[in-house]
C-alpha positions as a printed Julia matrix, in Angstrom:
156×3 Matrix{Float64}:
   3.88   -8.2   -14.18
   3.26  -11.46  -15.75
   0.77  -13.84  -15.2
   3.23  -16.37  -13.74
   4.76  -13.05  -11.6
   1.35  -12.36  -10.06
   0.32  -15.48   -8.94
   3.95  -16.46   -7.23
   3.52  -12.88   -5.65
   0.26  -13.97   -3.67
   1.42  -17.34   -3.26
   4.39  -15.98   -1.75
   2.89  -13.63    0.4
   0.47  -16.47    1.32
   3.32  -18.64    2.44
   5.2   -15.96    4.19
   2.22  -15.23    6.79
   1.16  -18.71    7.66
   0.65  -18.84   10.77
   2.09  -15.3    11.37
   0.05  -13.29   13.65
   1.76  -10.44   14.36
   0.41   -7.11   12.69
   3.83   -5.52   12.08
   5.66   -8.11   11.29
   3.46   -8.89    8.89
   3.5    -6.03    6.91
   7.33   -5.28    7.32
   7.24   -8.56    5.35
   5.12   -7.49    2.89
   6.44   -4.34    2.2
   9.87   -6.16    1.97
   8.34   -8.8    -0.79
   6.48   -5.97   -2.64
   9.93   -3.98   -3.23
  11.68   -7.02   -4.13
   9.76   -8.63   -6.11
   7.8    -5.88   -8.14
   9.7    -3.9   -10.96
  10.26   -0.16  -10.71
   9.34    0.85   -6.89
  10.87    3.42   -5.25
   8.72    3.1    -2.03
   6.69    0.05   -0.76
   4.89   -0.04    2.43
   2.31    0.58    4.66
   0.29    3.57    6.59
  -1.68    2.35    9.41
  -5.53    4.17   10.29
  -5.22    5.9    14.39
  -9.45    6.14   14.66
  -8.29    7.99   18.0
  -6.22   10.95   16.19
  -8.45   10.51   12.66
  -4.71   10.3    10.82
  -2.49    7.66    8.95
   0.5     6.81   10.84
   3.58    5.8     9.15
   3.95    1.97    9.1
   6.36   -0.42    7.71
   7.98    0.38    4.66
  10.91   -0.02    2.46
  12.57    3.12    0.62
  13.3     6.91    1.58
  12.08    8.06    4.54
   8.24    9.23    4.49
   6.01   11.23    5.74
   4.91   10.42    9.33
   1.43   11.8     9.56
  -1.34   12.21    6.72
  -4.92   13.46    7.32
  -7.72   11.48    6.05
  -8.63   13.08    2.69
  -4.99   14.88    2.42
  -3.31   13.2    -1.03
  -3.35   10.18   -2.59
  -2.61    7.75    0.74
  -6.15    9.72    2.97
  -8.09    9.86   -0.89
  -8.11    6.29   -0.54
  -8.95    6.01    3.21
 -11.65    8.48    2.77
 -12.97    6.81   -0.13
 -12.05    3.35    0.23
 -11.14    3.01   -3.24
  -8.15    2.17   -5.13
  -6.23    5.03   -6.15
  -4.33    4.75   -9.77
  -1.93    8.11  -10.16
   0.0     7.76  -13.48
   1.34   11.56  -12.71
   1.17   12.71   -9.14
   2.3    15.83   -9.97
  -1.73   16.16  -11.43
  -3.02   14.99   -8.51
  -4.83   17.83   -6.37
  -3.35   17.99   -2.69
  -0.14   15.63   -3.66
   1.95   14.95   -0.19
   5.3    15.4    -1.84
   7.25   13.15    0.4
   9.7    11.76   -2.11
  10.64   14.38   -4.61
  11.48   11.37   -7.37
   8.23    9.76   -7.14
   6.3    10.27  -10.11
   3.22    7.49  -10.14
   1.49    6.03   -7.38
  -0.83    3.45   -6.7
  -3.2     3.39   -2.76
  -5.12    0.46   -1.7
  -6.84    0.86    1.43
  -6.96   -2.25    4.08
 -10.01   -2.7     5.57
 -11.31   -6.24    7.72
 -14.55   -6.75    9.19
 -15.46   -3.22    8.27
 -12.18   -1.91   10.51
 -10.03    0.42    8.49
  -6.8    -0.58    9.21
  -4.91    1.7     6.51
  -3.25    2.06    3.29
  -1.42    0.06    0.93
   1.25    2.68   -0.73
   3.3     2.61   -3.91
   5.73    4.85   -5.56
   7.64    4.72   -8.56
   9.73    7.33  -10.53
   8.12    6.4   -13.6
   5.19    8.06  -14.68
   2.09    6.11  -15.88
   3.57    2.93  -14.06
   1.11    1.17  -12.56
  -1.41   -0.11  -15.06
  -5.38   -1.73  -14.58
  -3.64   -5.2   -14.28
  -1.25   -4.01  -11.48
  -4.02   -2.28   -9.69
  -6.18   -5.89   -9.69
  -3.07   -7.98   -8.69
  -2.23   -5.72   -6.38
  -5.43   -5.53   -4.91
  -5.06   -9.24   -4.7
  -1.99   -9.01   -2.7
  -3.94   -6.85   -0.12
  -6.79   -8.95    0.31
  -4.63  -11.89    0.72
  -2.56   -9.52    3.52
  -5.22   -8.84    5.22
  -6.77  -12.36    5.2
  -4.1   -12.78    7.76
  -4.0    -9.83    9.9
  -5.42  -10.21   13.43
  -8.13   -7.3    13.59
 -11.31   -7.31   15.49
 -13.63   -4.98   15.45
């Protein structure tokens, strides 16, 4: 992404959720900006944190259809709930415990979403090209997420 890309990206998102309140909405919006808008995705969306079952839920998303349930700790998407740290896979195929869900993803990248110290879930990206996300797409990114979550309704 460029410079000029990133910074349109969280502007956009900014714009989009002004005044937007409603948690799915928001992030079937998000999702729908992420896969438009950055290069080489095949899946862009969400997984939300169920504190009552301990398990990510399947949330918003645009691409193939996903996997509904993942266990905290189980892949890349419960690595980075567990851990609450950004998860870069340039080859998921390395990655121990890799939920296959997509057959023709090859990199990922995980942010987990987390307000007023509520986990609320997981950020997810696929591509089919290996090493795709890079140290710059993992800070815009991370950007994006923080400036989601700036305007999600959660209370603790």
């Amino acid at each position: 992404m460029s410079e000029t890309t990133k910074s349109l990206l969280n502007q956009q998102l900014d714009a989009l959720l002004t005044d937007e309140h409603d948690l799915i909405a928001n992030l079937a919006n998000a999702s729908a900006l992420l896969k438009q808008t950055v290069s080489d995705l095949n899946w862009a969306g969400f997984y939300l944190y169920h504190p009552a079952d301990d398990e990510l839920i399947l949330g918003p998303f645009q691409g193939n259809v996903a996997c509904v349930h993942i266990k905290p700790g189980r892949g890349v998407c419960g690595t980075a709930l567990t851990t609450q740290q950004v998860q870069v896979v340039p080859n998921v195929h390395e990655f121990a415990d890799h939920i296959a869900c997509d057959s023709a993803s090859n990199a990922e990248l995980v942010i987990p979403l987390t307000k007023n110290s509520v986990k609320i879930g997981v950020m997810d990206l696929d591509s089919p090209t290996l090493n795709r996300f890079s140290d710059e797409d993992a800070a815009e990114l991370t950007a994006f997420a923080q400036v989601l979550v700036s305007h999600l309704d959660i209370t603790a």
